[in-house]
N, C-alpha and C positions, 0 to 999 in steps of 0.2 A: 460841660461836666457830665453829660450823658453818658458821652461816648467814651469818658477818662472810666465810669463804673462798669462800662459794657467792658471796656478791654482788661479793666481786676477781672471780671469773672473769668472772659474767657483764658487770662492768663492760672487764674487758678487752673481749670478746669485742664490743662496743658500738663501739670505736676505728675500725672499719673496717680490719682487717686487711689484707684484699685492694688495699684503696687504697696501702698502706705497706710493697708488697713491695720487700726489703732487694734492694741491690745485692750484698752478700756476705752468702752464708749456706748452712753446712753442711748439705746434705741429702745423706742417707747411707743405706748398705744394707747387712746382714752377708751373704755370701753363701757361705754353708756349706757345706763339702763333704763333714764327718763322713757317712758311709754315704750320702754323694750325695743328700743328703735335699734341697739346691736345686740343687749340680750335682758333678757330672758324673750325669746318669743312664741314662747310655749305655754304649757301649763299644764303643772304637775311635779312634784319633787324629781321624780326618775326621767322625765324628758327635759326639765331645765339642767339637771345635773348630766346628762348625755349632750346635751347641746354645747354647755359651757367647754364640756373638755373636750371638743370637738373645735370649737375656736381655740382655745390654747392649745391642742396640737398645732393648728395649723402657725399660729404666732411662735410656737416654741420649731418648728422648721423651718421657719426664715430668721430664729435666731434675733429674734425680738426679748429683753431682757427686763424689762421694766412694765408692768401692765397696773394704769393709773384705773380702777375701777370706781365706778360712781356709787357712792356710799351711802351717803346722804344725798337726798334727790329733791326735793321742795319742802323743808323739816317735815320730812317723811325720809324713810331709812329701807335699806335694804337686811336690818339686821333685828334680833329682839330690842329695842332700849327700850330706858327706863324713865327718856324724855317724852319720845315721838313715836308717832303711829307707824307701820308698815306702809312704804309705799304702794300704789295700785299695781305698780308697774309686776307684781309677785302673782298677783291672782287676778287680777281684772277688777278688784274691789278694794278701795281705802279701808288699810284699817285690816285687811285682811293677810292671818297667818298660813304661811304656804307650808308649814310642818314641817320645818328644817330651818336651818341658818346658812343661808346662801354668801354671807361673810367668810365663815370660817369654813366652809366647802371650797369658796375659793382663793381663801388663803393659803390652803393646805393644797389643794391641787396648781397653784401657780409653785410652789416651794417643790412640788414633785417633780417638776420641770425643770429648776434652776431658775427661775424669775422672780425677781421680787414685784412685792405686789404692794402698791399704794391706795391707801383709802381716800378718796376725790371725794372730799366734802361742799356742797358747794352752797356759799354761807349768807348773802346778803337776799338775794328769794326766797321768797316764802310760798309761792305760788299762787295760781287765783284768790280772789279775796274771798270767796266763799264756799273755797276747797274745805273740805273734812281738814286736815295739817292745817292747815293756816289760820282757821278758825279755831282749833284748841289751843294754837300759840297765842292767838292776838287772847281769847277766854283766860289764858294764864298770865300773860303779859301785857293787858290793856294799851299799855301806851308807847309800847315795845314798836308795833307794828304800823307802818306808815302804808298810807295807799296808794299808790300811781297809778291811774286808770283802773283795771280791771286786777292789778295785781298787787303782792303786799309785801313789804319788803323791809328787813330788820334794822334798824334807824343808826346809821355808823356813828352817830353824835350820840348817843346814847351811852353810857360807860358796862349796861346791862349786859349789852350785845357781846363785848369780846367777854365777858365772864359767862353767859352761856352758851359761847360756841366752843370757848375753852374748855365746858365741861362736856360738851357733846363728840370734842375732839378725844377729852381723858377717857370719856368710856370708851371710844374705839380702843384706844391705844393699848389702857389695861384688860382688854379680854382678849383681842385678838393680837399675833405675833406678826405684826403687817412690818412692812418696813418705811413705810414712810405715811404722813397727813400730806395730802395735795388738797390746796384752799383753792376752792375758784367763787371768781366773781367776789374776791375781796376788794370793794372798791364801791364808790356812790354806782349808783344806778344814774344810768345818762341823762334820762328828764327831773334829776332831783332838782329842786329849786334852794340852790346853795343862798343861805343866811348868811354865810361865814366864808372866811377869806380860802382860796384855794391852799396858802402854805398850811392853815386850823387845818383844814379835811385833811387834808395828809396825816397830820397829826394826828388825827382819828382813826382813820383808819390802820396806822403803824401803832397803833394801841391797842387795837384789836391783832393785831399780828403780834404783837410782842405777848401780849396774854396769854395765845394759843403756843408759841412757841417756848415760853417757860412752863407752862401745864405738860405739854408731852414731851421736852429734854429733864423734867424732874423725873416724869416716869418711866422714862425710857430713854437713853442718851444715844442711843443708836438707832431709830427711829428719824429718817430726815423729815425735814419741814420744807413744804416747797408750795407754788403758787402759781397759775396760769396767768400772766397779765397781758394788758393789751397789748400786741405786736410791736406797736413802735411806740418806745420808751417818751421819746420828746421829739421836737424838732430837731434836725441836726442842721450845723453852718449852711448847707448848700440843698438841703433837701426837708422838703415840708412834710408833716405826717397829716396835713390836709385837713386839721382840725378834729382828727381820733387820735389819742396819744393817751399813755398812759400818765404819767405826772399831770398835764394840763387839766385835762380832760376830765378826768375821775378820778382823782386823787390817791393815784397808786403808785408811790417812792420805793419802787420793785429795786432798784439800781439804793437806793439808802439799804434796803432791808439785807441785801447780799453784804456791804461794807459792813454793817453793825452785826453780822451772826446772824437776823434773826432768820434769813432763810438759808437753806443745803443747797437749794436747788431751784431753776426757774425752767418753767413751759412756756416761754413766751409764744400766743398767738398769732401766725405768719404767716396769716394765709392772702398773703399776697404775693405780686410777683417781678421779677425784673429790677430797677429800681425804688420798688416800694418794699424790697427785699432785700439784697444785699446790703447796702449802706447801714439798713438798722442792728443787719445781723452782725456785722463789724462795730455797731454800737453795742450790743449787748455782749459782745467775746471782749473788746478794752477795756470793758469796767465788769468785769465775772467776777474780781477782787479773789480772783484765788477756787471760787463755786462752780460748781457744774450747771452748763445751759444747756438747754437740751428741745429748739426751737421747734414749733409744732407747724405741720405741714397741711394746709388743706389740700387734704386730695379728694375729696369730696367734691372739690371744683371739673374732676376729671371726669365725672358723671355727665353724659348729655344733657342731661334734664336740670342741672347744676350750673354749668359752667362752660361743659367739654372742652377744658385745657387738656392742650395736648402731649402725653407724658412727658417729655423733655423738658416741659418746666420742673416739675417734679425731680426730673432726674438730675438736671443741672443744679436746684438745689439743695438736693443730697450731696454732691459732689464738692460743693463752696463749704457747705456746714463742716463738711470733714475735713476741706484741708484747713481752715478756721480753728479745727479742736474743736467743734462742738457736736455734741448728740445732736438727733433728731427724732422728733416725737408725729405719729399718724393720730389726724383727727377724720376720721374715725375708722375703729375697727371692723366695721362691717364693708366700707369702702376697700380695705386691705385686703382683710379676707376673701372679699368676693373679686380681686383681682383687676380691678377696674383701671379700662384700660392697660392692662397689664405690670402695673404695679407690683402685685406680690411677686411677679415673677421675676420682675428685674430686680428685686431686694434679694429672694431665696439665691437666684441662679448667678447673681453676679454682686452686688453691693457688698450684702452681709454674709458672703462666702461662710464665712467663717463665724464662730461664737467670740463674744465679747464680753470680759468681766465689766460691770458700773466702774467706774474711778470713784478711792477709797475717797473717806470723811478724815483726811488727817488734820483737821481743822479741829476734831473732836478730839481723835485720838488717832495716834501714828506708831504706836509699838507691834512690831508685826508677835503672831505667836509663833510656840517654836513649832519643829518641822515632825509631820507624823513619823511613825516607825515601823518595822519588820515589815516590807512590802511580802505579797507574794502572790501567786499566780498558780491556776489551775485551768485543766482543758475540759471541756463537756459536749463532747462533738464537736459542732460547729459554731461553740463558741468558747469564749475565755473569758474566767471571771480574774478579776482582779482584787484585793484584798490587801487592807492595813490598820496598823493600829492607831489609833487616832491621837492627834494632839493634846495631852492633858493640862495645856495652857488656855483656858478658858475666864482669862479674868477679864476679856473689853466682851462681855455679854452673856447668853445665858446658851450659848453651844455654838460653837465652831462647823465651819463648812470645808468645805473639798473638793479641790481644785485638780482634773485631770488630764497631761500632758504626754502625748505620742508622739515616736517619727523613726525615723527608720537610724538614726543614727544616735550616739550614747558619748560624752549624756546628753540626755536630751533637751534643747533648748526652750526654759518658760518664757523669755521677752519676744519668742516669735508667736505673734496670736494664730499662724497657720496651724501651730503643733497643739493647741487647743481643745479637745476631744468633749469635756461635758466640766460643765462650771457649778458651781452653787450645792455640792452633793448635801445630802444632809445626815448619809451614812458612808461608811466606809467601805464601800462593794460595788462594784461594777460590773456590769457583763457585756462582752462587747460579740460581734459578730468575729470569727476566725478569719483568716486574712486569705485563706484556701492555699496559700503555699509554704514553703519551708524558711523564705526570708526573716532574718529577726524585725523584731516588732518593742520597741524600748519604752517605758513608760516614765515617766516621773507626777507624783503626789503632790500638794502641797496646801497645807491649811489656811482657813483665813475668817476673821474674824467679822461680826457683825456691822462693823465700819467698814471694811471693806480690802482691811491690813491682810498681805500674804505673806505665808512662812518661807523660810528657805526650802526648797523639793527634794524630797526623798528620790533620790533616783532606781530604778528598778536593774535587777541584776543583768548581766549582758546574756541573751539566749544565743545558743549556738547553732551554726546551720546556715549559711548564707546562701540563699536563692541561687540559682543557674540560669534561671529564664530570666533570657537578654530585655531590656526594656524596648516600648515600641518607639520610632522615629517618630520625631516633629519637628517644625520648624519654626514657631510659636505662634502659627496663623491656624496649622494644618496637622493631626495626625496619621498617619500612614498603618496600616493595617495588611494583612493578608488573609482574606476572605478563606474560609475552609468549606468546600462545595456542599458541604452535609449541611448547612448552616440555614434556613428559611429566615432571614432578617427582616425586621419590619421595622425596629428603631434603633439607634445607638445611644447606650447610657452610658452617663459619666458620672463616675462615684468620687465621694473623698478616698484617703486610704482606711478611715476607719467606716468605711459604709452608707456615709450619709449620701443622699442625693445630688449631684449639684447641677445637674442639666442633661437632657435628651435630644436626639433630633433625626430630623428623618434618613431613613438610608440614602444615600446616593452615590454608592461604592466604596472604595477600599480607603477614603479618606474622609476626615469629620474636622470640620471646621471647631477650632479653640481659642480664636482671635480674641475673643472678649473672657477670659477664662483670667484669671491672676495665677502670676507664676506659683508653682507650689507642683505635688505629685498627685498623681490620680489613677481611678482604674477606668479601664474601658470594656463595655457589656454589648453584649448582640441582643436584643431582643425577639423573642417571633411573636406573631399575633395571639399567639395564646400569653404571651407576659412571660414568659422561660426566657432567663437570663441565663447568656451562656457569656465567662470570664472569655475578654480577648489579650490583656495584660496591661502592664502597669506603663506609664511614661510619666515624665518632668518635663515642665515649663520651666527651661530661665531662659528669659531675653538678657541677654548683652551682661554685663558685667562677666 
């Protein structure tokens, strides 16, 4: 049976992935703040707030769309409430106000990027038993809090427990415009000494989810509900989860909660590899009941001091998640960002080419809005701003977003995710960088509501003037170039056609390797050691058809 899952993969991995990149799909990142271990690791309002959007550029350039940020951290909070103290993880001191709200800092600066951002509350810890948080909950809640060893932890048998995570959930949801609750560690703690039958703790704990899930679809029906559960769901016919499973184990009915509505969305934890991967990830894509999975990757294992797995595990299952339909979620983002083992670069420069909408909640609601109006266009040097009126169909939420689509031909097509240019707008204006030549350049608009519904596209007027300059040779391995003797070159860049980056590489003459490149159009740049980009011209990748 080994060898029958070794050859799914590598029959997957044969499909051409990169040709087949989805127009929607969750790519995600947990971004932890426990002991500031991805962030804050600073201190001070104006270096925590420079740091954070310093990581969310780098995640909004590889085109990561979802950022699961840690909210609640051992009932202690990254936010004011009106339950719980201030995590330490803010100033170095429990309890301590770091003179801002680093919630809504980074709710609003993930929404300036196009990401949505999830509040990752994480509900069953409570932390040390004689942490500052854990001690005014057990002081308020005497009998609320159970001890295991040195830590305390909120009794899933208790009926207390989901009516006050529920309401820890409503105050995030009613202050801040987050887009989703992400629950982790919904689930007994593994040395709990079960009284009760394992099918009861399910039942428990799917009480405690069902609470949290009717408090924030009352207040917010656009708002997902989602949950990290353990990797591997149960035992499957021919493969064991070796006694960690989520149903057995710790009584987590993740696969119930997707069939009954109660969750949008699951993270399943999977960080494992080969066959302790595939097979469960086929278990969790046959039973999605219609929801979005969006399996989590330890790459953290690609750390020498970790694991040092060597990237191809990674890469391979990034490559199975997609042709499967499923997102994929990085634990964690400091491993990302810091490139390990070259990770961000193979996501930026080849995976996630391209931006991806989330796949809509038609499960909530499926009415798209209508389509915005009067496009129009203006020039400011060297750049173009773009301009429209906005869709005044706003009844699945409390404001509509905008969705931006380029290509060189008209009209322009929205199902190709290549033509993709900037997702999630939250205004109606754009500026894009000018294209440096006279070639038309076609846009199309299109709105889309809080679930995730898009409108029909406003298509942009046809501009006149079609380009002279011949496109460069390729072969879809190789481009061909003609070096101009003025030229001191020190790298070759390769842009989108709207400017974005999508890879460099060293000179070594009049030709540049694009073998790993997905078909689509591109510009090609000379660099010299001083960083002076000079255009060398535009080519198309299409293999065969």
């Amino acid at each position: 049976m080994r060898r029958f899952i070794t050859t799914i993969a590598l029959l997957l991995l044969t499909l051409h992935a990169f040709s087949q990149v989805p127009k929607r799909e969750v790519r995600a990142v947990w971004l932890t703040t426990i002991g500031g271990i991805d962030w804050p690791r600073t201190r001070g309002e104006e270096q925590q707030k420079r740091e954070l959007c310093q990581i969310l550029d780098r995640l909004q350039a590889a085109n990561v769309n979802t950022v699961l940020l840690q909210t609640r951290v051992r009932a202690s909070t990254i936010y004011p409430s009106d339950y719980e103290p201030w995590d330490v993880c803010m100033t170095g001191r429990a309890g301590g106000n770091p003179g801002y709200d680093p919630l809504r800092f980074a709710v609003d600066e993930c929404h300036r990027r196009g990401m949505e951002i999830h509040a990752w509350v994480v509900t069953i810890p409570v932390g040390k038993w004689n942490n500052p948080a854990c001690k005014q909950l057990r002081s308020r809640y005497p009998s609320l809090i159970k001890k295991i060893g040195d830590e305390g932890f909120m009794n899933p048998e208790s009926s207390e427990t989901g009516n006050y995570l529920a309401k820890i959930c409503k105050e995030i949801t009613d202050r801040y415009d987050i887009d989703g609750i992400h629950l982790d560690y919904i689930r007994y703690p593994e040395k709990w000494s079960f009284k009760v039958s394992r099918e009861q703790g399910r039942n428990y704990i799917t009480d405690i989810v069902r609470k949290i899930h009717r408090t924030v679809k009352q207040s917010k029906p656009w708002v997902k509900v989602s949950c990290s559960p353990i990797g591997k769901y149960s035992d499957l016919s021919r493969y064991n989860s070796k006694g960690w499973n989520a149903y057995h184990t710790v009584c987590q009915d993740a696969q119930r909660w997707l069939r009954e509505g109660l969750m949008d969305e699951l993270f399943p934890m999977m960080y494992f590899r080969e066959n302790n991967f595939y097979p469960f990830a086929i278990d969790w894509k046959e039973r999605d009941y219609g929801r979005i999975v969006a399996p989590g990757l330890g790459i953290w294992f690609l750390d020498r001091r970790e694991g040092n797995w060597p990237l191809t595990d990674i890469t391979r299952e990034l490559q199975v998640l997609r042709q499967l339909n499923l997102g994929h979620t990085y634990f964690r983002s400091k491993f990302f960002t810091d490139n390990t083992k070259g990770i961000y670069d193979y996501v930026r420069g080849q995976f996630d080419q391209y931006p991806a909408l989330v796949p809509a909640m038609t499960w909530e609601q499926s009415a798209p809005p209508s389509a915005p109006t009067r496009f129009g266009q203006k020039r400011h040097d060297d750049m173009v701003e773009l301009r429209w009126d906005g869709s005044h169909d706003n009844s699945n939420g409390p404001y509509l977003l905008y969705n931006v689509y380029a290509s060189r031909t008209t009209p322009v097509d929205i199902n190709d995710p290549r033509n993709l240019i900037a997702a999630r707008l939250v205004t109606n204006q754009l500026f894009l960088k000018s294209s440096g030549d006279d070639r038309p350049m076609y846009y199309a608009i299109t709105a889309m509501d809080r679930y995730g519904n898009e409108s029909a596209a406003l298509q942009s007027n046809a501009i006149r003037g079609a380009s002279r300059i011949p496109l460069l040779k390729n072969d879809g391995r190789r481009v061909f170039f003609n070096k101009d003797s003025s030229l001191d070159i020190s790298v070759m860049v390769i842009e989108s056609i709207v400017g974005n980056e999508v890879t460099r590489k060293p000179y070594l003459g009049e030709t540049v390797d694009i073998s790993r490149l997905p078909d689509g159009m591109y510009v090609l740049f000379a660099q010299n050691k001083h960083k002076v980009k000079h255009r060398i011209g535009e080519f198309i990748i299409k293999r065969g058809g």
